[in-house]
N, C-alpha and C positions, 0 to 999 in steps of 0.2 A: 504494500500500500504506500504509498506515497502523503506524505504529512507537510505543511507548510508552515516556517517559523520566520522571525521575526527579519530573520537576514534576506528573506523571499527563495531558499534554495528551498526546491522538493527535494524530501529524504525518500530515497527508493529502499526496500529488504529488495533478498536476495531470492529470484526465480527460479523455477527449474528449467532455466533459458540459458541457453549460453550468447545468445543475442541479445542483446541493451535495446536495441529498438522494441525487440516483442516484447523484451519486459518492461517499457516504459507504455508501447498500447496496450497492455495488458490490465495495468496497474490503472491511469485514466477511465479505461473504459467500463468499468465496474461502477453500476447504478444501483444506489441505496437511498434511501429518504434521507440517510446522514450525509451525504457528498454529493450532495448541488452543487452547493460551494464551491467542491473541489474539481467537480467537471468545468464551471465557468474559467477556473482559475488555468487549469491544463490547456483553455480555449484561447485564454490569452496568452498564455505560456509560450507554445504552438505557433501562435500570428503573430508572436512581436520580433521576431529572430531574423527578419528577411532584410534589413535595410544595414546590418552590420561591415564596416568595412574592414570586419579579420572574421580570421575561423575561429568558433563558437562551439560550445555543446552544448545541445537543449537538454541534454540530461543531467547537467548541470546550471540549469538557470540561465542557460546562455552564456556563459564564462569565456572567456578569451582561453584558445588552446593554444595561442602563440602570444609573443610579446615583439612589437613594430614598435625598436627604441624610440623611430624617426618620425613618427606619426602620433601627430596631435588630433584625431580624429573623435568625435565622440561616441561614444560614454567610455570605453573602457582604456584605450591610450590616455585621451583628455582627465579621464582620474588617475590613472595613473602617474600622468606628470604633475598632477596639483597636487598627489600622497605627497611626492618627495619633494616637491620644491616649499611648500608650506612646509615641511617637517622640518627642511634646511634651515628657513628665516625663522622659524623657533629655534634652533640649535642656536644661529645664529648669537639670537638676543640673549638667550642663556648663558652662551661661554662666551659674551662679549666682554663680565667682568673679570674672569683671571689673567688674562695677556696685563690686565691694568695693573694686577695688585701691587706689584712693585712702588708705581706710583702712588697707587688709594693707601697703602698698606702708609706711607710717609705722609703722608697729607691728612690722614684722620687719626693719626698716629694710632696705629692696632699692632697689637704683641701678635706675636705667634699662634699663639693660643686662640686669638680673637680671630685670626684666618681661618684656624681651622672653622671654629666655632661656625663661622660662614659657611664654609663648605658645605658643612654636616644640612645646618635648614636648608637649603636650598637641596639637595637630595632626598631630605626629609619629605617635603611637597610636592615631589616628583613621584615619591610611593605611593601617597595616599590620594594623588589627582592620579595614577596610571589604574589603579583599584576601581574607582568610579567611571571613567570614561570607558571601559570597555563594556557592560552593560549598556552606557548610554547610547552608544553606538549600536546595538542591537536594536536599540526602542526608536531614535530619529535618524540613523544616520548618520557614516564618518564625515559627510562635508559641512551637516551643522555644526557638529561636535568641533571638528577642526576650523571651522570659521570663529567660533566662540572662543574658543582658546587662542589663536592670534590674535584677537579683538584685546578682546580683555587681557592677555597676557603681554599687550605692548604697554598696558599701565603704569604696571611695576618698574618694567625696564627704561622708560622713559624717567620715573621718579626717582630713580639713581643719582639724577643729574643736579637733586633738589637736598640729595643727604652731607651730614654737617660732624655727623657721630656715629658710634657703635652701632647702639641700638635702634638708630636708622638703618644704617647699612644691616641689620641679620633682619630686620620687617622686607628689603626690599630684595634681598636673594631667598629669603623665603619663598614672597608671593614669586618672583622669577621664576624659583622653580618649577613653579607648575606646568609651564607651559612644557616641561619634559617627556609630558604624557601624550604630546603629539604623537612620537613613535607607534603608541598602540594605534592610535586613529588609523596611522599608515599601514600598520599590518593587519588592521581589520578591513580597509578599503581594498588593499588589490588582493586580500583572501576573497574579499564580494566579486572581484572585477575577473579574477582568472582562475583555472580549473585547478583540477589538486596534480594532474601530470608538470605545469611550472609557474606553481606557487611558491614555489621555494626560491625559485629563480626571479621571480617580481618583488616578493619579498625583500630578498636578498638587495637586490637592485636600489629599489625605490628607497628602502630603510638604511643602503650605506648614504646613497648619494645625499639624504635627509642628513644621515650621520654626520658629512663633511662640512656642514654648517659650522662645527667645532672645529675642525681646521684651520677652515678657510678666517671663522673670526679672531684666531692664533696669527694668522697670518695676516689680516686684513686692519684690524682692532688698532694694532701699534701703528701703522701707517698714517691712517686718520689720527690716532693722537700726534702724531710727528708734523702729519702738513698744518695739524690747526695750530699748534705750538712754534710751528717755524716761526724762528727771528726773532723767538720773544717776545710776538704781539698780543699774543695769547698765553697766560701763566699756565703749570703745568695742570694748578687745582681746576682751573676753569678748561682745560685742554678734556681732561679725563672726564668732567660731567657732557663736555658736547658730544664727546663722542660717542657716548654713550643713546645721543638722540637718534641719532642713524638706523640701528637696529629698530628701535621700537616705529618707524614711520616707516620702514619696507612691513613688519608686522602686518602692521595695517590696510595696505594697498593689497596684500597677498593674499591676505585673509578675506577682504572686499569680492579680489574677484575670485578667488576659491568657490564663492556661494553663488556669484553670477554666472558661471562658467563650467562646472564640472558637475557630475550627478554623483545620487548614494549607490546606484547595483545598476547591472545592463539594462534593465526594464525603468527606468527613471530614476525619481526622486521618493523615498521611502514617504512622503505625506502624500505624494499623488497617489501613489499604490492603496495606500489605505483608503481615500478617498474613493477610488472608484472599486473597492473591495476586492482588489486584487491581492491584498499580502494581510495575513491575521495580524489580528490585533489582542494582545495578551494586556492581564492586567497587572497595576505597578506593582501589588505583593511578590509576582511569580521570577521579579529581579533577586531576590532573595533566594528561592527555588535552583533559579539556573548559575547564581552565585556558587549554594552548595555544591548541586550535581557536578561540578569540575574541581570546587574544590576537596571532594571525596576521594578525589582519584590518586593516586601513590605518584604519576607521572608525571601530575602537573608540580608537582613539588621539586621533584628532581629537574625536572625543567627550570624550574625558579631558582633553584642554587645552581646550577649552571649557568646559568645566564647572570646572577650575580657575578659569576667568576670570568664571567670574561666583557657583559657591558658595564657589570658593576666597575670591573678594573680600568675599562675603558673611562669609565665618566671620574673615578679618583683620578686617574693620569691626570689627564684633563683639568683635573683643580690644581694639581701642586708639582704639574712639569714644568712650568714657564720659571718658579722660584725655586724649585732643585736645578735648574740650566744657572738662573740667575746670582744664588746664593750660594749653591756648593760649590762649582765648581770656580777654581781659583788660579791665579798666578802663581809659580815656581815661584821659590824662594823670597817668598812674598809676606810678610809680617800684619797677619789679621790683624792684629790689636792697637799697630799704628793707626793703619786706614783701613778700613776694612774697605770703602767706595773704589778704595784706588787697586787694590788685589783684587777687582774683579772682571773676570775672563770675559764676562760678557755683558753687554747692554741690557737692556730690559726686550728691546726691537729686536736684538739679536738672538737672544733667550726665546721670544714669542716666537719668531720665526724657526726657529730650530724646532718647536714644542710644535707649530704645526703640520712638521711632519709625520708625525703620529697620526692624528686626525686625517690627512690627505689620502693615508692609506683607504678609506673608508670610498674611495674614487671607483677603485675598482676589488679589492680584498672582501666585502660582505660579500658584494656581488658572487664573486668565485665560491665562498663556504656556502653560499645558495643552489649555485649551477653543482658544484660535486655532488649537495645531498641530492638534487634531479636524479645526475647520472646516477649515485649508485643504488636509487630508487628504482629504476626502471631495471636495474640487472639485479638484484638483489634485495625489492623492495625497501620495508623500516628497517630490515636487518645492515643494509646499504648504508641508510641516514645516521645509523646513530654508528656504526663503525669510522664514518668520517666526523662524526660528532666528536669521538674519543681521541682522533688523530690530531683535530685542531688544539683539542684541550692540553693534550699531552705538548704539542709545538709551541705553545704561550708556556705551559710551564717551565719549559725548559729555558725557552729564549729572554722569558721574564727576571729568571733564576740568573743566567748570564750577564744583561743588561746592568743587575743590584750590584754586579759586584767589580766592575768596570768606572774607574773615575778619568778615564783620559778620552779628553771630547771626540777624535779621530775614529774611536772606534766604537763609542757610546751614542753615536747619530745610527750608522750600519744598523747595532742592536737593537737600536729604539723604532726603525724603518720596520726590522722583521719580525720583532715582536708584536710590533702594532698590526702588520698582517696576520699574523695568526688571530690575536685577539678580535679583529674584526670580521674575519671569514668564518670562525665558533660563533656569532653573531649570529650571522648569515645562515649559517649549518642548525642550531638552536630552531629559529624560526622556519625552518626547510620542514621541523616537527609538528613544532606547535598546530598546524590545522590540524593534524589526525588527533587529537585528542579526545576533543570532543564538535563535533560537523556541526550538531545543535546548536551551540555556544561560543563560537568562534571566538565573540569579543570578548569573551568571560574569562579563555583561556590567555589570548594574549595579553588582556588587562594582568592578571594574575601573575605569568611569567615575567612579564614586564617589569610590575613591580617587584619582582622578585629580584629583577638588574639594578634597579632603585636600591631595594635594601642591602644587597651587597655595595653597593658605592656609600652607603651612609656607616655600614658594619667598618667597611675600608676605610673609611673617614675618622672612626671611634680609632682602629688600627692607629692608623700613620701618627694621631694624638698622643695614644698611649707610649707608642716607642719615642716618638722624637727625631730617631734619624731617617730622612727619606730613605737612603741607600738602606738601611736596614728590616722598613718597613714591606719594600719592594723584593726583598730575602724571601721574607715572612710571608710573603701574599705567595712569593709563587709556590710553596709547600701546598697553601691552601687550595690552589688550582691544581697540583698534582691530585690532591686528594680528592676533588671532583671528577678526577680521568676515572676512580675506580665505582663511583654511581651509573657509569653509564651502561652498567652490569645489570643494574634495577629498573631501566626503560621496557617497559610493559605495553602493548596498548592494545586494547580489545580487538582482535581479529587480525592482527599482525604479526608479521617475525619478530624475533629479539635477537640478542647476540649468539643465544643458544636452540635457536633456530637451524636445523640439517637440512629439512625439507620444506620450503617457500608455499605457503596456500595460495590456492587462487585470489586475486584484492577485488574483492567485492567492498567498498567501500560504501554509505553512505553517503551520495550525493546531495 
């Protein structure tokens, strides 16, 4: 039978057909007083599929079975390119403030302590807005969800430019953070937009190039502080609050035409659907409901500590690379306690731009931990996914464990390059899972893993606090990641391989 939920996919069981078409007329054409509904719904289903300009399956709601990087076509290119370019200008406004801290850190005069302190809320709000929006994205739809969030998330980052003190600055990386929770919008819109043969590969795609938002503002952030600073027309206090305007006014413009320009699933906009009773409509207790049912399951957990350990580590880097480039690493034969300003190896600009080599990696490295869980899906189904699952995981701990223990810049860029590729294609490889979890609940799942990346960056955060030394913190983390390579023993998922998997079932999936 076929069941209709709130993402508009029909769930098909399994026929005694080995054809997908007869088991999809099969399943339609069965008249009971209870599936009016659901014959009108199969009518539209059926008629709305002809005007697409990729290949589709209507067994899956009409899903893109390819991905045309180059085509802006709509619905399912045109959401695709609003997932990740919205997802970017969120990154963006988010890690707009650490390339600064160097500056903000002297100018509001904040101890060490008080950076961290920052770090932490602003990952903090990133958990608990990732938890909520993947639900809401079930109920209206990833482009309101993601319109509302760059709307409103350009507030905060805008009010940076207005803080004087402490406890201005931890209220305004706080609310900042939220706007972290785009990522889930993006992996729940192109799980809407493309089928489960390369979801992993859209995924993968969509959520690095979003990812590079943090790069690019490593890289982008110090420049605009520099030209507005040039010559000393502009001080440096007044340098760092303008440019901090930047980010939140692209925000706004993205998110504007995000909601004029792109739809929620290939069949429209999820309030037209309801409107003309094409897609059910559940009530608001049953968010609670579909809450539990995924968070019952043993895999989504282990998904969420993976994903702590490699976007958690991702989003720590990302706080406190730009001030390990900045403040550890030093002049030869160079006497800290003279001058500390003048034993230092590198500029702030210098430092930023080095720090967003890490993040750049996100260009093309999720993208790849995406396409391999494809490929070894298709030869080796889940048993496939999650064996490249444990290879990324194993290659970040290793290169991470490398990285901590190198202080000579020459060779500490190389490590920092290829460990950030690791870290980001486990990303990629992560999410290559996440839809088979649960088909019903897609948002519920990625919301969940998601923040599951949140609370390891916040855990990370308590981390690198309690030691003190970067180099030693970054020791300490990669133990931590080896010991997520041996959970990837405990990936379960109803109707699939696992690692101890000989003989491959047929993949009957839920579509």
């Amino acid at each position: 039978m076929a069941e209709y939920f709130d993402d508009e996919n029909p769930r098909l069981t399994v026929l005694p057909s080995d054809n997908k078409v007869t088991q999809y007329l099969q399943d339609v054409s069965l008249s009971t007083p209870d599936n009016g509904l659901l014959q009108r719904r199969s009518a539209a289903f059926q008629g709305g599929r002809e005007s697409y300009n990729i290949s589709t399956d209507p067994l899956q709601a009409d899903k893109a079975t390819e991905i045309q990087l180059f085509s802006f076509a709509r619905p399912h290119m045109r959401a695709f390119h609003f997932s990740w370019l919205s997802f970017f200008i969120a990154f963006f406004g988010w890690f707009s403030i650490p390339p600064l801290l160097p500056t903000i850190k002297e100018k509001l005069n904040l101890t060490e302590d008080q950076v961290s302190n920052s770090n932490i809320v602003a990952l903090s709000s990133a958990m608990l807005g990732r938890l909520i929006v993947g639900p809401l994205c079930d109920r209206y739809g990833a482009r309101v969800v993601q319109t509302v969030i760059l709307i409103i998330g350009a507030i905060p980052v805008a009010s940076g430019a207005l803080e004087s003190d402490y406890i201005g600055f931890m209220l305004v990386r706080f609310f900042t953070g939220l706007v972290g929770c785009t990522f889930v919008v993006t992996a729940y819109w192109t799980s809407t937009m493309f089928s489960n043969e390369v979801v992993g590969s859209a995924n993968a795609i969509a959520a690095g190039w979003g990812n590079l938002g943090a790069g690019v503002a490593y890289l982008i952030t110090p420049l605009i502080f520099e030209l507005i600073t040039l010559n000393g027309v502009v001080s440096d206090d007044y340098g760092w609050r303008l440019t901090l305007l930047f980010p939140a006014i692209m925000m706004v413009i993205i998110g504007i035409c995000t909601y004029l320009f792109s739809d929620d699933c290939p069949r429209g906009n999820y309030v037209d659907l309801k409107k003309n009773h094409t897609m059910a409509t559940r009530p608001h207790r049953d968010l609670y409901l579909d809450f539990m049912s995924v968070a019952r399951l043993p895999v989504t957990w282990i998904l969420a500590f993976q994903y702590a350990c490699c976007f958690g580590v991702e989003i720590q880097v990302h706080n406190v690379l730009s001030l390990y480039y900045f403040e550890d690493f030093n002049l030869e034969n160079c006497d800290l306690a003279t001058d500390e300003n003048e034993c230092r190896l590198l500029s702030q600009t210098k430092a930023s731009m080095i720090s967003s080599c890490f993040g750049l990696m996100c260009i093309f490295a999720r993208a790849v931990g995406g396409y391999l869980s494809d490929v070894a899906n298709r030869h080796f189904e889940m048993k496939g996914r999650i064996v490249v699952q444990c290879g990324m995981l194993t290659g970040e701990a290793i290169f991470l464990f490398i990285f901590s223990q190198i202080r000579v810049l020459e060779w500490s860029i190389p490590l920092l390059v290829t460990f950030g590729i690791f870290v980001q294609a486990c990303t990629g490889s992560t999410y290559g899972i996440v839809p088979y979890v649960s088909s019903r609940h897609t948002g519920v799942a990625a919301g969940i893993v998601g923040a599951g990346g949140n609370m390891g960056g916040l855990a990370w955060g308590f981390l690198f606090k309690a030691v003190g030394s970067r180099a030693l913190s970054f020791q300490y983390l990669s133990f931590i990641v080896a010991g997520a390579v041996l959970t990837c023993a405990g990936i379960q998922i109803e109707g699939e391989s696992n690692l101890w998997t000989r003989e491959f079932p047929i993949n009957h999936h839920n579509f």
